[in-house]
RODO-2510 file (C-alpha; in nm, 4 decimals, decimal comma):
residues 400
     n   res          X          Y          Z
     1     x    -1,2899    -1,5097    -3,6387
     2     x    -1,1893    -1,8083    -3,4791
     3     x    -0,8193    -1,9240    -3,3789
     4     x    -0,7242    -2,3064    -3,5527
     5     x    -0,6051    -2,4181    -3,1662
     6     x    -0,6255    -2,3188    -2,8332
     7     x    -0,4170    -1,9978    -2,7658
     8     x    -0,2594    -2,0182    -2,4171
     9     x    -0,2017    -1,6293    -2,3877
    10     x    -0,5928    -1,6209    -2,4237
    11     x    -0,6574    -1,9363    -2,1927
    12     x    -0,3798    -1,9050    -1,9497
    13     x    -0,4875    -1,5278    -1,8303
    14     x    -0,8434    -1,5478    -1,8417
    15     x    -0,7983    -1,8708    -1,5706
    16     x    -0,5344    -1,6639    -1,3575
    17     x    -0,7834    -1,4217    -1,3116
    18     x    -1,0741    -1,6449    -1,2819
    19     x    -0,8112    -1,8048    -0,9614
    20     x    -0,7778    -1,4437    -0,8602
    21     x    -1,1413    -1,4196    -0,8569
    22     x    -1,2220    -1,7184    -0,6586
    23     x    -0,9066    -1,6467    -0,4293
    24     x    -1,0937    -1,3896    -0,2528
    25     x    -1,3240    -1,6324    -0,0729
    26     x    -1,0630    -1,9177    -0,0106
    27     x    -0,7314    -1,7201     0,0487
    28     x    -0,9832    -1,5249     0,2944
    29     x    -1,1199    -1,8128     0,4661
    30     x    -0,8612    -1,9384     0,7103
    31     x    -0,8784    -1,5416     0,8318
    32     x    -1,2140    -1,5391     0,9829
    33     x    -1,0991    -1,6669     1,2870
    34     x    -0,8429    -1,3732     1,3261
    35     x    -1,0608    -1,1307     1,1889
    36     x    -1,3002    -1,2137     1,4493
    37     x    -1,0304    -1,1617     1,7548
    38     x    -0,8863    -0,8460     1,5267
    39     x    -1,1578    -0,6704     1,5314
    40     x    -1,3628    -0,7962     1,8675
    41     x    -1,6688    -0,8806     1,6804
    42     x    -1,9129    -1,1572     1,7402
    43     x    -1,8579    -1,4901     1,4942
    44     x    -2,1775    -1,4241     1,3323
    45     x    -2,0413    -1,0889     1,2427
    46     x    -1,7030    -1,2416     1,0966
    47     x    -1,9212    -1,5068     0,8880
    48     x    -2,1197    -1,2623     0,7571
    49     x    -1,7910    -1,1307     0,5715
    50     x    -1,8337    -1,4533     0,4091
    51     x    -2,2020    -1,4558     0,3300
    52     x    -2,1955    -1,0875     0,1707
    53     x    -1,8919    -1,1668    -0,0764
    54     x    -2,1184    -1,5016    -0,2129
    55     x    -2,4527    -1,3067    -0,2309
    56     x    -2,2769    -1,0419    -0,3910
    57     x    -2,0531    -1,3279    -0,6509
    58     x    -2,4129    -1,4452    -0,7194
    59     x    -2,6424    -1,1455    -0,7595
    60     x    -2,4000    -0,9872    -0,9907
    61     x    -2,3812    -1,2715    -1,2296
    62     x    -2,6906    -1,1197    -1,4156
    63     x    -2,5836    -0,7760    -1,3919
    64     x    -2,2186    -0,9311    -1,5680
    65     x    -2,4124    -1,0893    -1,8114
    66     x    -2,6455    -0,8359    -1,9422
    67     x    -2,3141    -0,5210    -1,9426
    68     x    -2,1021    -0,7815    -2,1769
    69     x    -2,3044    -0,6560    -2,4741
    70     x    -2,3280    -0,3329    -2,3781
    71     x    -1,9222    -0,2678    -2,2918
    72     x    -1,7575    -0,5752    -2,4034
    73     x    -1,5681    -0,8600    -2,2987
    74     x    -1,2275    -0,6288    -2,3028
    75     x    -1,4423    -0,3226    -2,0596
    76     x    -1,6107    -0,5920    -1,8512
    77     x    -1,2798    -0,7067    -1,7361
    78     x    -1,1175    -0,4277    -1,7091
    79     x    -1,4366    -0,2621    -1,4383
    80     x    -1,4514    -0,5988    -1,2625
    81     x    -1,0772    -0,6223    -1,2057
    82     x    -1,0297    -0,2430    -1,1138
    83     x    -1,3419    -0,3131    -0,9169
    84     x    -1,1346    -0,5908    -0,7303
    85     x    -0,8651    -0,3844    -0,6422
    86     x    -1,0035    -0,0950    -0,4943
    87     x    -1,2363    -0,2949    -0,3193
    88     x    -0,9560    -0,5277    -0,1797
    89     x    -0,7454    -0,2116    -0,0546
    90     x    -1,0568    -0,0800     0,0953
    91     x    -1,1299    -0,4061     0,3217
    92     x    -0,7605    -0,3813     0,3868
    93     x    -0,7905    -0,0610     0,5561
    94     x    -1,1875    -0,1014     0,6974
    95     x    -1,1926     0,1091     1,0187
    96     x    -1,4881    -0,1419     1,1433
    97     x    -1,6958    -0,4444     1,0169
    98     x    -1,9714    -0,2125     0,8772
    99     x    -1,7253    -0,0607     0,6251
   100     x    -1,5703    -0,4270     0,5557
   101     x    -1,9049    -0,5795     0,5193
   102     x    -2,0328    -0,3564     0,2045
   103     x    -1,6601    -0,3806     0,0528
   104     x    -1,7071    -0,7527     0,0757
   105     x    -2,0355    -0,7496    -0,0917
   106     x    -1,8444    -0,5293    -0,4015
   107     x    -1,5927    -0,7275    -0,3551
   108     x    -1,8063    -1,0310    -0,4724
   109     x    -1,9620    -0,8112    -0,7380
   110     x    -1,6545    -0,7631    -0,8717
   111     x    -1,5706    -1,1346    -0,8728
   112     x    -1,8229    -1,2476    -1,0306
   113     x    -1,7125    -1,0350    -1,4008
   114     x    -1,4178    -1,2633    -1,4467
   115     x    -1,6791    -1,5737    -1,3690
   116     x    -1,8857    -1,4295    -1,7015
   117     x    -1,6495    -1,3242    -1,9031
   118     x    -1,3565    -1,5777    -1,8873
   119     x    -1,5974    -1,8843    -2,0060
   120     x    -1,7743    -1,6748    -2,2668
   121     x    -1,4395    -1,5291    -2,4022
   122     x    -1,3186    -1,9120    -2,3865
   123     x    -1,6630    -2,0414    -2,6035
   124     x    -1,6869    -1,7479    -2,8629
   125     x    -1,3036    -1,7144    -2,9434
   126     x    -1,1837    -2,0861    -2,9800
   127     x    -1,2561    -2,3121    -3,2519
   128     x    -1,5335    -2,5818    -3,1656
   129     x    -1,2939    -2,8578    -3,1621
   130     x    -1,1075    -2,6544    -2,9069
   131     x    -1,3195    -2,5020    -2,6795
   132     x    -1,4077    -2,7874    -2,4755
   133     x    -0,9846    -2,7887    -2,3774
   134     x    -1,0393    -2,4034    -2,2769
   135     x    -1,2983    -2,4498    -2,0343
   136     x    -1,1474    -2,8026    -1,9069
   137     x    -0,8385    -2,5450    -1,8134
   138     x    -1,0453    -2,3299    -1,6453
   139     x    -1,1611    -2,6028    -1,4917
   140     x    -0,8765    -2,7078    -1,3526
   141     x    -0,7868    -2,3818    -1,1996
   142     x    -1,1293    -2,3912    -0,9978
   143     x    -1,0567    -2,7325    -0,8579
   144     x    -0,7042    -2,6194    -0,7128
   145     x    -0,7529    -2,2696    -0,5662
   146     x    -1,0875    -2,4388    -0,3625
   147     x    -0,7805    -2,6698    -0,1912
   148     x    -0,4898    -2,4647    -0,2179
   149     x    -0,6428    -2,1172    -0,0917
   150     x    -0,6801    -2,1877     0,2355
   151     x    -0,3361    -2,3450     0,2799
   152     x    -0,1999    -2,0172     0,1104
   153     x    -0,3963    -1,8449     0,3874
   154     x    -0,3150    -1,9967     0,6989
   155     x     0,0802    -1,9919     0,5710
   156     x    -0,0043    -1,6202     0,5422
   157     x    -0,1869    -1,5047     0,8678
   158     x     0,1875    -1,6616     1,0516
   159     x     0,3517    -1,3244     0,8595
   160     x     0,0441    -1,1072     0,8624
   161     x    -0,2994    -1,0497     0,9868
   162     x    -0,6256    -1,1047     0,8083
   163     x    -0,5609    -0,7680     0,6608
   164     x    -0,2885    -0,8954     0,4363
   165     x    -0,5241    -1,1496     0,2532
   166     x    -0,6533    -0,8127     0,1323
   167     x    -0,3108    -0,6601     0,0485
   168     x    -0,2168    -0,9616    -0,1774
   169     x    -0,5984    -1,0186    -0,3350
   170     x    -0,5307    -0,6145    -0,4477
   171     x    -0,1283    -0,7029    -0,5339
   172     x    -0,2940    -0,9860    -0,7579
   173     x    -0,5327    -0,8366    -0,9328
   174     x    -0,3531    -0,5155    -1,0315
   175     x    -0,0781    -0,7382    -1,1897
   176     x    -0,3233    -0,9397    -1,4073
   177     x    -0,5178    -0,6293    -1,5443
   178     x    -0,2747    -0,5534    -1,7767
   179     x    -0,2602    -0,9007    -1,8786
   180     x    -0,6070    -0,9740    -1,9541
   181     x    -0,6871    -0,6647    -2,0809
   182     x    -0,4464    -0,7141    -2,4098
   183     x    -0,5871    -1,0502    -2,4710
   184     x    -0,9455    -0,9936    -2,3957
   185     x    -1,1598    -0,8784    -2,7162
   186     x    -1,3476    -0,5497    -2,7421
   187     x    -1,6654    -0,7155    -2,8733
   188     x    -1,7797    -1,0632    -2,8855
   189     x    -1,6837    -1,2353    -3,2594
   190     x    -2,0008    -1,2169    -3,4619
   191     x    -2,2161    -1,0490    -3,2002
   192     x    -2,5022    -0,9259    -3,3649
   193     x    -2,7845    -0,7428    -3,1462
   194     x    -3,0366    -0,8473    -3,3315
   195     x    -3,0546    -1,1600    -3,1959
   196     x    -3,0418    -1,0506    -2,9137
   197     x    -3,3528    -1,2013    -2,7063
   198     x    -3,2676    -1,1128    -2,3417
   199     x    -3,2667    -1,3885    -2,0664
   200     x    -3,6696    -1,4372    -2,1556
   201     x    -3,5163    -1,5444    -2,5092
   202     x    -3,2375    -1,7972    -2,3122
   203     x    -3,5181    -1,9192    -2,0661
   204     x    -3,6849    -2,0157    -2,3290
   205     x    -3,4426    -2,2484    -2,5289
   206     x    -3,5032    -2,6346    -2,4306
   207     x    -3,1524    -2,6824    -2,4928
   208     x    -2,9893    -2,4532    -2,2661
   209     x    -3,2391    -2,5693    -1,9915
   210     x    -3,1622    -2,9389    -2,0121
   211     x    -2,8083    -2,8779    -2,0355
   212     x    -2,7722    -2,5646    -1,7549
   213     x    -2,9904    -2,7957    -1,5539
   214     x    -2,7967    -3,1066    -1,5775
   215     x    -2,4409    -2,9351    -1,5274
   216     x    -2,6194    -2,7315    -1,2197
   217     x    -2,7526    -3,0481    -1,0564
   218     x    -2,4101    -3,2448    -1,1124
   219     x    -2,2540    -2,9492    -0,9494
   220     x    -2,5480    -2,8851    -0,6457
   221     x    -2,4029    -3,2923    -0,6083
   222     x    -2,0874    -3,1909    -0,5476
   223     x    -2,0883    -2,9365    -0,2930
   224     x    -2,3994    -3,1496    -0,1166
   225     x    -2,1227    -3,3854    -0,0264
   226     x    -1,8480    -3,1593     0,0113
   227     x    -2,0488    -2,9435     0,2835
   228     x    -2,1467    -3,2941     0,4187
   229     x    -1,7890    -3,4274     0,4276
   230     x    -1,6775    -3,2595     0,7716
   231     x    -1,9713    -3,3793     0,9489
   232     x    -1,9959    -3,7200     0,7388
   233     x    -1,6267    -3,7945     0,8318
   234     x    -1,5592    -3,6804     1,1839
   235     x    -1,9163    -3,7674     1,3534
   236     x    -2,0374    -4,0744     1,1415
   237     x    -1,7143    -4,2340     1,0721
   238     x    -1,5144    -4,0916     1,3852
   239     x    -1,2249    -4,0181     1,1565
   240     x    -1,0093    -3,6520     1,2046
   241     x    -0,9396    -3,3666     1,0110
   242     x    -0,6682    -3,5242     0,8220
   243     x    -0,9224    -3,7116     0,6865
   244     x    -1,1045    -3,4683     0,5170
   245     x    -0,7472    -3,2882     0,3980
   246     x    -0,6360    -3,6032     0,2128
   247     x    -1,0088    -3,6708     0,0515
   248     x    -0,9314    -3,3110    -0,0688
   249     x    -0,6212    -3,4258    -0,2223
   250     x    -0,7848    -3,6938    -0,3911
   251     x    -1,0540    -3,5521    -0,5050
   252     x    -0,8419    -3,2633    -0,6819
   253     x    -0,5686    -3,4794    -0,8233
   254     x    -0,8767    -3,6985    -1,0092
   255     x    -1,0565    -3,3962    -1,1248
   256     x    -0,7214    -3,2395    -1,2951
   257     x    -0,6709    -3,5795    -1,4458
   258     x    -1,0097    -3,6414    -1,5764
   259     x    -0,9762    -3,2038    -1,7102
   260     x    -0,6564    -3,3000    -1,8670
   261     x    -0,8205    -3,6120    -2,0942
   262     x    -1,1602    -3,4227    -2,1413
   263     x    -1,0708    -3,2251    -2,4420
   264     x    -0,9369    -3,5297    -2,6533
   265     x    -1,2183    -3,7580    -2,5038
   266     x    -1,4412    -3,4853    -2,6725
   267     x    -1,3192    -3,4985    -2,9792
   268     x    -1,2717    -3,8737    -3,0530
   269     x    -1,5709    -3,9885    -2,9021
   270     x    -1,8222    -3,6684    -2,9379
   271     x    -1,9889    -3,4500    -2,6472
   272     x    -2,2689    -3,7271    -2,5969
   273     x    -2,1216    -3,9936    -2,5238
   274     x    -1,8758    -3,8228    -2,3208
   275     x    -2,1462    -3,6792    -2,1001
   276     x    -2,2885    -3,9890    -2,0778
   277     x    -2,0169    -4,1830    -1,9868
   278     x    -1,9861    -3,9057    -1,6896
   279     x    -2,3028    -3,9838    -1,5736
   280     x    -2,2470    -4,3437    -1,5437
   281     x    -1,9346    -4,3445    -1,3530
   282     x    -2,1027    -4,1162    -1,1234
   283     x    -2,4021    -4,2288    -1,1282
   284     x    -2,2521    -4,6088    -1,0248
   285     x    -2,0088    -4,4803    -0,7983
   286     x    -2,2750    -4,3394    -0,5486
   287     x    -2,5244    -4,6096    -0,5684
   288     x    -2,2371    -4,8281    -0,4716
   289     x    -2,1592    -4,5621    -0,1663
   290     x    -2,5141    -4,5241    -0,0853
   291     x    -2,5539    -4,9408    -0,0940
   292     x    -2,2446    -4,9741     0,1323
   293     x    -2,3599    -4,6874     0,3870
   294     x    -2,7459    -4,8641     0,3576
   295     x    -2,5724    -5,1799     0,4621
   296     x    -2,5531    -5,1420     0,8401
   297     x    -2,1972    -5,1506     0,8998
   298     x    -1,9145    -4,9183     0,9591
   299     x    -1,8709    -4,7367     0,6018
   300     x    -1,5185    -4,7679     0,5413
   301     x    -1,2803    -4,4579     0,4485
   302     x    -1,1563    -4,6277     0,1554
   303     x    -1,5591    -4,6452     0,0171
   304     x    -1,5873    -4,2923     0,0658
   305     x    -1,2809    -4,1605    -0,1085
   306     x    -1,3413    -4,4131    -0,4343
   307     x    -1,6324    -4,2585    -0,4496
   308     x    -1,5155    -3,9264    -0,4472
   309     x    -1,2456    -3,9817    -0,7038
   310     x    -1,4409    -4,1548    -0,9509
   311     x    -1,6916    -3,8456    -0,8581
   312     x    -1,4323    -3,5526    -0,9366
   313     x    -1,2703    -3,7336    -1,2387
   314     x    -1,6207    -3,8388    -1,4232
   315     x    -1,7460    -3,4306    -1,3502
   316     x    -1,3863    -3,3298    -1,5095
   317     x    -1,4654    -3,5220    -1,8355
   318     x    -1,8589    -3,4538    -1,8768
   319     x    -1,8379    -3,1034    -1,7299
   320     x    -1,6523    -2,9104    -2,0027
   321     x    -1,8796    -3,0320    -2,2840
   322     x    -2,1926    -3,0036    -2,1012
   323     x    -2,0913    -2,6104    -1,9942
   324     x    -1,9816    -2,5854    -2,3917
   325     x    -2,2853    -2,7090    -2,5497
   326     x    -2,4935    -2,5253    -2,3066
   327     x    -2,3354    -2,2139    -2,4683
   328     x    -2,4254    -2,3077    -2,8143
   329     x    -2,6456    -1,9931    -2,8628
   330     x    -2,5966    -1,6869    -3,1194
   331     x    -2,2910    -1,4443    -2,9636
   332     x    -2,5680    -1,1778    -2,8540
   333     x    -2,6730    -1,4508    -2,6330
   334     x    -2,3898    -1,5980    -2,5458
   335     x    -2,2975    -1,3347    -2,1954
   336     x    -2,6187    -1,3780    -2,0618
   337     x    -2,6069    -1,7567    -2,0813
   338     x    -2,3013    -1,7753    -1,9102
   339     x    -2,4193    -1,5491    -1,6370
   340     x    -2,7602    -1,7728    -1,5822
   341     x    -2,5657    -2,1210    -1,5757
   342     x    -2,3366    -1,9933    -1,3334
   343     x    -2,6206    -1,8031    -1,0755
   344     x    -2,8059    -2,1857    -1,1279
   345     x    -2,4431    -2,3495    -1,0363
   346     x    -2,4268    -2,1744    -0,7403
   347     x    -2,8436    -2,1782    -0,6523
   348     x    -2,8044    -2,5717    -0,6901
   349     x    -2,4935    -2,6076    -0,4446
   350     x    -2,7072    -2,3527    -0,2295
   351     x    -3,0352    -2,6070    -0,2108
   352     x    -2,8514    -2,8918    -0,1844
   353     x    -2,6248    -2,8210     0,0896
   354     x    -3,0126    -2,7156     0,2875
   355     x    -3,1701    -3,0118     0,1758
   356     x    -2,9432    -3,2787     0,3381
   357     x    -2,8304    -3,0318     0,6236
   358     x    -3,1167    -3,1325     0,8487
   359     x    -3,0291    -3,4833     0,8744
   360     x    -2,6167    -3,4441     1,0127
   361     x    -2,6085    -3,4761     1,3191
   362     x    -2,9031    -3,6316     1,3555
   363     x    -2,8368    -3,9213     1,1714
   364     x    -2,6229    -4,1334     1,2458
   365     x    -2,5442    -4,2397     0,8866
   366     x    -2,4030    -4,1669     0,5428
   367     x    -2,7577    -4,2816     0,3774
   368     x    -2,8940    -3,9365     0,3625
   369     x    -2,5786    -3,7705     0,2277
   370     x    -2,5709    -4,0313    -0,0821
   371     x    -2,9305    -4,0382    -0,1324
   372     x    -2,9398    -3,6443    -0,1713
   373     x    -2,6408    -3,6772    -0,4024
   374     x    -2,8061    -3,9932    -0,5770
   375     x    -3,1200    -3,8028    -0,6507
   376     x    -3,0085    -3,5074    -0,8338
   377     x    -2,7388    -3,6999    -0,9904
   378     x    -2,9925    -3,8868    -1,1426
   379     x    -3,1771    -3,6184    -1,2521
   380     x    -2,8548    -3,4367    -1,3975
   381     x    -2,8253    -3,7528    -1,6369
   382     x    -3,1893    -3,7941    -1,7436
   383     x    -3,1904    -3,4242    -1,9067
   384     x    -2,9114    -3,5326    -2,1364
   385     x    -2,8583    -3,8815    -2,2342
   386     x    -3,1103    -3,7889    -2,5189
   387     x    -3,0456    -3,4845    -2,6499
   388     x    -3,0780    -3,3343    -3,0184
   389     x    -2,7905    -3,0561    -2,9625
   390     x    -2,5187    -3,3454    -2,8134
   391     x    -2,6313    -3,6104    -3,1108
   392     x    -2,4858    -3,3354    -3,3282
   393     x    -2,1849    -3,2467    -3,1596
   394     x    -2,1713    -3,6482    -3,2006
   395     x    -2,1756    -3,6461    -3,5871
   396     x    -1,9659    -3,3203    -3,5734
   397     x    -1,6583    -3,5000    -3,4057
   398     x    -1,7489    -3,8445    -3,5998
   399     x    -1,6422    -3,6405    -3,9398
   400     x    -1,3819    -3,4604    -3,8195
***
């Protein structure tokens, strides 16, 4: 049965632990460096740490998805987040970068339960009207632990080593297990196996591939520039770190402002033309970049942190709907389809951070960066600005 408005003791834990999830990548970041001198290892062998806990986050999505029938939302978190402590406590104590490497990749395998069940909790449980609100507040908690988690962590490793990212990842998680457990439910409202189709039945439904593709592709956009940005700003433009901090700044503060109007957006002017109106301010926004960088002269810094604002604040509003309408599938579905967008969110950023890689530091210019990004941008908003499922959600909010 569905709740009449968005509950914040269901939204509010199922983000902290979503945070918590995501923490153990960012919080552990700024430690490399001292895990590196800690232990006497080679830097390939402390970025591996890295590398294990993603291919781990990502692998597992599928394995998330298909147990949320089988044990429930309620079970799912509870493994994943007991799964998260014991395997934070064990890379706290690793005798030796072997043993830390396979408790990183559980680590991520842990991680990656809250980033299946926490949306698909959000999408079954709410009312329709609501839903796209509980996801924009999710949202919102991915953009700031990105920015704010390696902050945390430097501040940290001046009181502790790297092992105490570990210690506080394990403190974290313990306290929220109680939490979420309480609020998550046992079973999925109106799951019913027998529509249950497996992902050959989700791979299968137009719908979810236009819309998982366009949200992947705006996404893969995103973290193109964002692993571009170092080498954009410091090399092309001869700019510094600070730089890069304060387009970090910007670029969160517009995405929490655009996640804070998405939900009413939604409903007064329907998921279509919401999504669309995403993709235009995006879609303008880097053809103006990529115009000014094709130009010849010095791209200025002001040109490349519009852009990024207007980026961050038009994925804020078109996101939530497009991940909500994406999930518009029968509850036996519903687990699986989370765990598929996600594994394509994180393929995309994967591809497009190779595709443009070749050309920094080579080029001496923005144009490749913003053509990349222009590209799949425009592909994101071809697969939906005509689209049966989103005309409905349309006449849905129209005559409500």
């Amino acid at each position: 049965m569905q709740s009449p408005s968005p509950s914040i003791r269901t939204i509010l834990p199922l983000a902290f632990v979503t945070g918590v999830s995501m923490a153990a990548m960012d919080l552990y970041l700024p430690a490399v460096p001292a895990l590196q001198a800690g232990m006497g290892i080679s830097v390939p062998l402390a970025q591996a740490t890295v590398a294990v806990y993603l291919a781990g986050l990502a692998g597992a999505q599928l394995l998330w998805g298909e147990l949320l029938n089988r044990l429930g939302p309620r079970r799912c978190i509870e493994v994943g987040l007991l799964l998260l402590v014991l395997t934070s406590l064990g890379c706290a104590l690793a005798p030796n970068i072997e043993t830390l490497l396979v408790l990183r990749l559980l680590q991520g395998v842990s991680a990656a339960a809250a980033t299946v069940v926490a949306p698909t909790v959000v999408r079954a449980t709410l009312a329709d009207a609501d839903v796209v609100r509980g996801i924009a507040a999710i949202s919102m908690v991915e953009a700031i632990v990105p920015a704010a988690g390696p902050v945390l962590g430097a501040l940290m490793l001046r009181v502790t080593d790297w092992r105490g990212t570990f210690w506080v990842l394990a403190a974290l998680a313990l306290l929220l297990l109680p939490w979420v457990v309480k609020i998550a439910p046992r079973k999925l409202p109106g799951l019913n196996l027998e529509h249950d189709a497996g992902y050959f039945g989700i791979l299968c439904n137009r719908s979810y591939l236009r819309l998982a593709g366009s949200h992947a592709l705006c996404i893969g956009a995103l973290l193109t520039f964002l692993a571009s940005a170092p080498q954009l700003l410091q090399h092309t433009l001869g700019l510094g770190t600070a730089a890069f901090a304060l387009l970090q700044v910007l670029g969160v503060g517009s995405f929490m402002l655009g996640a804070s109007q998405s939900g009413r957006l939604a409903a007064r002017l329907g998921h279509a033309r919401v999504v669309r109106l995403g993709s235009v301010v995006q879609l303008v926004a880097c053809a103006l970049a990529l115009l000014a960088a094709w130009s010849g002269a010095q791209l200025p810094y002001a040109a490349v942190a519009a852009y990024w604002m207007c980026f961050c604040g038009a994925l804020a509003i078109r996101g939530p709907a497009t991940f909500v309408d994406a999930l518009a599938v029968p509850p036996a579905q519903m687990g699986r389809a989370t765990a598929l967008l996600v594994l394509a969110l994180l393929a995309a950023g994967a591809v497009g951070t190779q595709l443009v890689a070749p050309f920094l530091g080579h080029v001496d210019s923005a144009v490749p960066v913003f053509a990349g990004v222009l590209i799949q941008l425009l592909v994101s908003a071809v697969l939906v600005w005509r689209y049966p499922a989103l005309r409905q959600a349309d006449a849905a909010a129209s005559s409500a």
